[in-house]
BAKOLZA-838869 format. One record per residue: x, y, z of N, C-alpha, C in turn. Coordinates in steps of 0.05 Angstrom, whole numbers, always signed. Layout:
// BAKOLZA-838869
{n_x->X n_y->Y n_z->Z ca_x->X ca_y->Y ca_z->Z c_x->X c_y->Y c_z->Z}
...
***
This chain:
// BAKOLZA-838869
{n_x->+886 n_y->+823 n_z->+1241 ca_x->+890 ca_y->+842 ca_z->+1263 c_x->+881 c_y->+829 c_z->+1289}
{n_x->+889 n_y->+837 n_z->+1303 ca_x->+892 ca_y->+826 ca_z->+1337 c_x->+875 c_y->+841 c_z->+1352}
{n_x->+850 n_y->+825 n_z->+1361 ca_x->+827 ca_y->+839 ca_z->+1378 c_x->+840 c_y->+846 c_z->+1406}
{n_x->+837 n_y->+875 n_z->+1411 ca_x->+844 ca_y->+893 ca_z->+1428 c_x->+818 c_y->+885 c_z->+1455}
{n_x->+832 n_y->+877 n_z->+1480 ca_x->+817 ca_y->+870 ca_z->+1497 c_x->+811 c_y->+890 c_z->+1517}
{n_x->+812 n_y->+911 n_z->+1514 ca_x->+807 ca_y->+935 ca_z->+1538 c_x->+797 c_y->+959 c_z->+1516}
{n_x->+785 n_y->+977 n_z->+1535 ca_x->+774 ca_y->+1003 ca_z->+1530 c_x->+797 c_y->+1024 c_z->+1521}
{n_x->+808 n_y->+1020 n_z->+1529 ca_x->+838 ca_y->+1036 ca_z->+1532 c_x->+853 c_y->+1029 c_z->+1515}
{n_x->+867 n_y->+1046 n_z->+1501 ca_x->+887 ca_y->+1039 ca_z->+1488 c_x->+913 c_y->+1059 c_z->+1487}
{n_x->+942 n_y->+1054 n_z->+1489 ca_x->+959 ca_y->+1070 ca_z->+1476 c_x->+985 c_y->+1055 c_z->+1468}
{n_x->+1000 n_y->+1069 n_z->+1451 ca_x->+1023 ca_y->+1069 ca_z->+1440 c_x->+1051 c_y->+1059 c_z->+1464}
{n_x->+1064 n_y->+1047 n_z->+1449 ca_x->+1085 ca_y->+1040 ca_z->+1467 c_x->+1100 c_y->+1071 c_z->+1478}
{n_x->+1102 n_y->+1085 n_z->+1448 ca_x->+1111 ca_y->+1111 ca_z->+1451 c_x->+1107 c_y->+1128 c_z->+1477}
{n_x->+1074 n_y->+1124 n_z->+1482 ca_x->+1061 ca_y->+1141 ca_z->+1504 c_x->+1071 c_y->+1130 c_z->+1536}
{n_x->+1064 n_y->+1100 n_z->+1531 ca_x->+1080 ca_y->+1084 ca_z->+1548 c_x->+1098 c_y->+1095 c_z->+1561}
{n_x->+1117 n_y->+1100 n_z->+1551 ca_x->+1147 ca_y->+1117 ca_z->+1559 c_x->+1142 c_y->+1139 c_z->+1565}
{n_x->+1127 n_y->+1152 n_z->+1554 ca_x->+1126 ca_y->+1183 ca_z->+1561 c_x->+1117 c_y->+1189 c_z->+1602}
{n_x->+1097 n_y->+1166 n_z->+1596 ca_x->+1076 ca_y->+1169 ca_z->+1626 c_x->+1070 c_y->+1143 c_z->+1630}
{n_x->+1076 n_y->+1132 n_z->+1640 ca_x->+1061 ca_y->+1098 ca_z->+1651 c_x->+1031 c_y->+1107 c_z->+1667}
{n_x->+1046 n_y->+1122 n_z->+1695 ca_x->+1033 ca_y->+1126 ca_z->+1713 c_x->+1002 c_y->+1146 c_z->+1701}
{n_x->+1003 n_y->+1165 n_z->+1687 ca_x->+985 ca_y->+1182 ca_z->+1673 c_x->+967 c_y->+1164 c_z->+1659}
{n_x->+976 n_y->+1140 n_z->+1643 ca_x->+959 ca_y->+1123 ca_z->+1632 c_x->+946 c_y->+1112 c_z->+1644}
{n_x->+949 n_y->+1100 n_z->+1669 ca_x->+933 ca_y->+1089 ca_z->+1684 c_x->+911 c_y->+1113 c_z->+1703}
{n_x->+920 n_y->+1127 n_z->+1695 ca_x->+901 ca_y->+1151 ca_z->+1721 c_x->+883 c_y->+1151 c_z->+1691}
{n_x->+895 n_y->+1164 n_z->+1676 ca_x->+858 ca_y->+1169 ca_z->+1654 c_x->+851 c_y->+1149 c_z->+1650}
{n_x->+859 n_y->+1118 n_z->+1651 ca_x->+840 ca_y->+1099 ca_z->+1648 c_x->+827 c_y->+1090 c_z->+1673}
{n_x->+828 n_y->+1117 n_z->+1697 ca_x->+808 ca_y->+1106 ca_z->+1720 c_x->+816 c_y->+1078 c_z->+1727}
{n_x->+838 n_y->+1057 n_z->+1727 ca_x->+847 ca_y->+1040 ca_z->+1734 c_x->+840 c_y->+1007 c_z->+1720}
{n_x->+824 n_y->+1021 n_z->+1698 ca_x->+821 ca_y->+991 ca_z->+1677 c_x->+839 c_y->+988 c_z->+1660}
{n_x->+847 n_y->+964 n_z->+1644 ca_x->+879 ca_y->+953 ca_z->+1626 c_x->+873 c_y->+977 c_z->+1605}
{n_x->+897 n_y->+972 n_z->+1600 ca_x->+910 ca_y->+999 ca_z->+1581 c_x->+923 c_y->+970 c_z->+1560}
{n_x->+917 n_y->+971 n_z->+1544 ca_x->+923 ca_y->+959 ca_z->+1518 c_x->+937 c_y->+980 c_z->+1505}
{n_x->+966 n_y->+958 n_z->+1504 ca_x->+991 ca_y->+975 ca_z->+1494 c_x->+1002 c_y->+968 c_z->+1462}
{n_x->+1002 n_y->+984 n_z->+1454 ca_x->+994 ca_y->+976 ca_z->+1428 c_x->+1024 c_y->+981 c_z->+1408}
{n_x->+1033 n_y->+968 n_z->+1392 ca_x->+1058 ca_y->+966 ca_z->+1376 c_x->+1051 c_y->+968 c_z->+1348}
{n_x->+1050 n_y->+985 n_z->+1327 ca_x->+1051 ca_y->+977 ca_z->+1296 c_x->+1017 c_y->+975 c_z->+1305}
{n_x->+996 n_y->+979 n_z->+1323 ca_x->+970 ca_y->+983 ca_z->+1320 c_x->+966 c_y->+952 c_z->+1329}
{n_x->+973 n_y->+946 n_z->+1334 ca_x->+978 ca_y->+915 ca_z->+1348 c_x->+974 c_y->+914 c_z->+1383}
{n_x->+954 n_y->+893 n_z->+1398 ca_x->+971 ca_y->+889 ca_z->+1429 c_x->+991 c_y->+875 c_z->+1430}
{n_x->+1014 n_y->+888 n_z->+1445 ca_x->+1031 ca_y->+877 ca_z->+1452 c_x->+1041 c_y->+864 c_z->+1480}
{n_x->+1018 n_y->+887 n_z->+1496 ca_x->+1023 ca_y->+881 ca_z->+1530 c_x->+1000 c_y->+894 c_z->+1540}
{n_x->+984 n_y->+886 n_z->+1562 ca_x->+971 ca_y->+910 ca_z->+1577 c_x->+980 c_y->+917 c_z->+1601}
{n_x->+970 n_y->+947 n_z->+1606 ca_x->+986 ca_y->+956 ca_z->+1634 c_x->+954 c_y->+960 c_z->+1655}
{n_x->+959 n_y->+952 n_z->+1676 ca_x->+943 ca_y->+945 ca_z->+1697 c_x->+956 c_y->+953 c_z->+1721}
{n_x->+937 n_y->+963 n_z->+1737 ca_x->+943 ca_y->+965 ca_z->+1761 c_x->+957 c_y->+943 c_z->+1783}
{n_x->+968 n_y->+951 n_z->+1800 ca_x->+981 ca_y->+927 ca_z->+1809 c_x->+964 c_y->+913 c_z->+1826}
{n_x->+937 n_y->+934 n_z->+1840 ca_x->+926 ca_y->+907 ca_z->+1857 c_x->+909 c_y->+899 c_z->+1839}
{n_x->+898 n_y->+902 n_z->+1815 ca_x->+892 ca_y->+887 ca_z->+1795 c_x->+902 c_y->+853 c_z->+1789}
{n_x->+928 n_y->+871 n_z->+1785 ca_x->+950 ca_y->+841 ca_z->+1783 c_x->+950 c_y->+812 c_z->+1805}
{n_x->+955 n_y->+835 n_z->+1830 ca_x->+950 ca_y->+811 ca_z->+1859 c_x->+915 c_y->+799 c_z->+1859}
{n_x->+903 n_y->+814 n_z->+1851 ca_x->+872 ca_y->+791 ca_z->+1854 c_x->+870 c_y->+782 c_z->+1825}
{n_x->+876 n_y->+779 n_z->+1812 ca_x->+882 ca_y->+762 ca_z->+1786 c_x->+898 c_y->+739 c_z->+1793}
{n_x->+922 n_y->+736 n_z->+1808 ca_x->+941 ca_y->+722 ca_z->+1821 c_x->+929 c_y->+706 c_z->+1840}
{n_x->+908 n_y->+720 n_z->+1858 ca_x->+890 ca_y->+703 ca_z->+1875 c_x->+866 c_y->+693 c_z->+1871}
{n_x->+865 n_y->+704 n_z->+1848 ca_x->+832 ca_y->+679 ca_z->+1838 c_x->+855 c_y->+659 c_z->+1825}
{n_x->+866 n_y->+660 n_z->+1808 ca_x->+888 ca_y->+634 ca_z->+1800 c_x->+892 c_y->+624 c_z->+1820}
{n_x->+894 n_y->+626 n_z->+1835 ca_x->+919 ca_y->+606 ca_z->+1863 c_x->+889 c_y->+597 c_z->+1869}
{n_x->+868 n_y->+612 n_z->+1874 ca_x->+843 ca_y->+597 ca_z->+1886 c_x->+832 c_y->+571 c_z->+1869}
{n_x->+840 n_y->+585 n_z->+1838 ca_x->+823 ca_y->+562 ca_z->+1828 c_x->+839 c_y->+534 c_z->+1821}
{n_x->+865 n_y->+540 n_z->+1827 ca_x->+889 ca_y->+516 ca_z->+1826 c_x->+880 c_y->+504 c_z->+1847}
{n_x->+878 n_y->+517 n_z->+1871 ca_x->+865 ca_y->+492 ca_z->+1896 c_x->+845 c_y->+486 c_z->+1895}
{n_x->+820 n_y->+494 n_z->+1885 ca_x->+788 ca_y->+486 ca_z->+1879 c_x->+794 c_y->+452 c_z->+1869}
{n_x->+817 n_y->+457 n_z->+1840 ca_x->+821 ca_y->+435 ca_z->+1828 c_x->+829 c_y->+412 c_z->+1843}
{n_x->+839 n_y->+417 n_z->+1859 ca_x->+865 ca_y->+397 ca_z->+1881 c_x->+841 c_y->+393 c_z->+1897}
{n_x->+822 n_y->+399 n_z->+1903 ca_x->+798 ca_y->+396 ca_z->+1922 c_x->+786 c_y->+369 c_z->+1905}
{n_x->+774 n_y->+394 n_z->+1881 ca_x->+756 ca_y->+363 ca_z->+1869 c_x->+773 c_y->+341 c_z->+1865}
{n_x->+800 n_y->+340 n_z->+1861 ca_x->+814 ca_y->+320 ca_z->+1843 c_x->+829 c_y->+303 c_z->+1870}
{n_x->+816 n_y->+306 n_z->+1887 ca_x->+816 ca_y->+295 ca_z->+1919 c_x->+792 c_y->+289 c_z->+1939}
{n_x->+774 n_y->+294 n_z->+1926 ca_x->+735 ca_y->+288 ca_z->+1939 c_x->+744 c_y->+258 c_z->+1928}
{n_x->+744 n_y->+249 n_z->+1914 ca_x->+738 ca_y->+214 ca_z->+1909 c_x->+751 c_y->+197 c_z->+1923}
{n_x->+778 n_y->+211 n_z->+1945 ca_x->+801 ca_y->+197 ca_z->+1955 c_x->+788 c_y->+194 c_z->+1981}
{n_x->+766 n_y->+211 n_z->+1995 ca_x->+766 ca_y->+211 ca_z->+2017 c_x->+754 c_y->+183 c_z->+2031}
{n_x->+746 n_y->+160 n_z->+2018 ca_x->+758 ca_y->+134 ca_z->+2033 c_x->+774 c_y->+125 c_z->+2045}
{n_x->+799 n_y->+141 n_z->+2029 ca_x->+826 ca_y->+136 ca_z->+2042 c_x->+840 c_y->+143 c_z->+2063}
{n_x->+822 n_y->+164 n_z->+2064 ca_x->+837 ca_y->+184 ca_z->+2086 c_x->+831 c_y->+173 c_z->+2108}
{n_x->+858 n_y->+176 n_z->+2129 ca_x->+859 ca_y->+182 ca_z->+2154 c_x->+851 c_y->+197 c_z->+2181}
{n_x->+830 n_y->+200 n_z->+2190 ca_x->+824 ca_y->+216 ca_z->+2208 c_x->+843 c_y->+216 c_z->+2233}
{n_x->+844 n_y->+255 n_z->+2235 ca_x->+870 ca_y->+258 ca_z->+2261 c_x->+855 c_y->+274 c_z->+2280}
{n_x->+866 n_y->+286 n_z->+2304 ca_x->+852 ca_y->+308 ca_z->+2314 c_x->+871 c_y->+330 c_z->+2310}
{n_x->+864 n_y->+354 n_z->+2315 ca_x->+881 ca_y->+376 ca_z->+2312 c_x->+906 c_y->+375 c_z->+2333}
{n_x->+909 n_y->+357 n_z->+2351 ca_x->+920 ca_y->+363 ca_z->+2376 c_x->+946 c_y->+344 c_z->+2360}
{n_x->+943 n_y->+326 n_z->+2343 ca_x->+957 ca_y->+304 ca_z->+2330 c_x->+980 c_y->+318 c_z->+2311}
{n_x->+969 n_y->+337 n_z->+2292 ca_x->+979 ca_y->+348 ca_z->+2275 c_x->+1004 c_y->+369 c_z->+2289}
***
């Protein structure tokens, strides 16, 4: 069986009935959507979604940071007036 990662849970069934209702009684935490008693998807708020999206994008550039600190020998210094 498939560990259920939220407080919340419902049926795909319910799903359909109310999206929007699901998310209001879960006060805005994932709704673990459940198939045959299974997750299959969770439903989340959408600005949920966008700062999930922006800690990713943050930590893709964190990476590109460190994985660019060892280069800075190489680099070229410009002034802003250059660019």
């Amino acid at each position: 069986m498939n560990t259920v990662l939220s407080l919340f849970s419902a049926s795909v069934s319910e799903l359909k009935k109310n999206p929007s209702g699901l998310l209001q009684q879960s006060d805005g935490e994932p709704v673990a959507i459940l198939n045959h008693n299974r997750p299959t998807a969770y439903l989340i708020p959408a600005s949920t979604y966008e700062e999930m999206l922006e800690r990713l994008e943050d930590a893709e550039l964190m990476e590109i940071v460190e994985s660019r600190k060892g280069q800075k020998s190489r680099a070229k210094e410009v002034s802003l007036d250059e660019l």
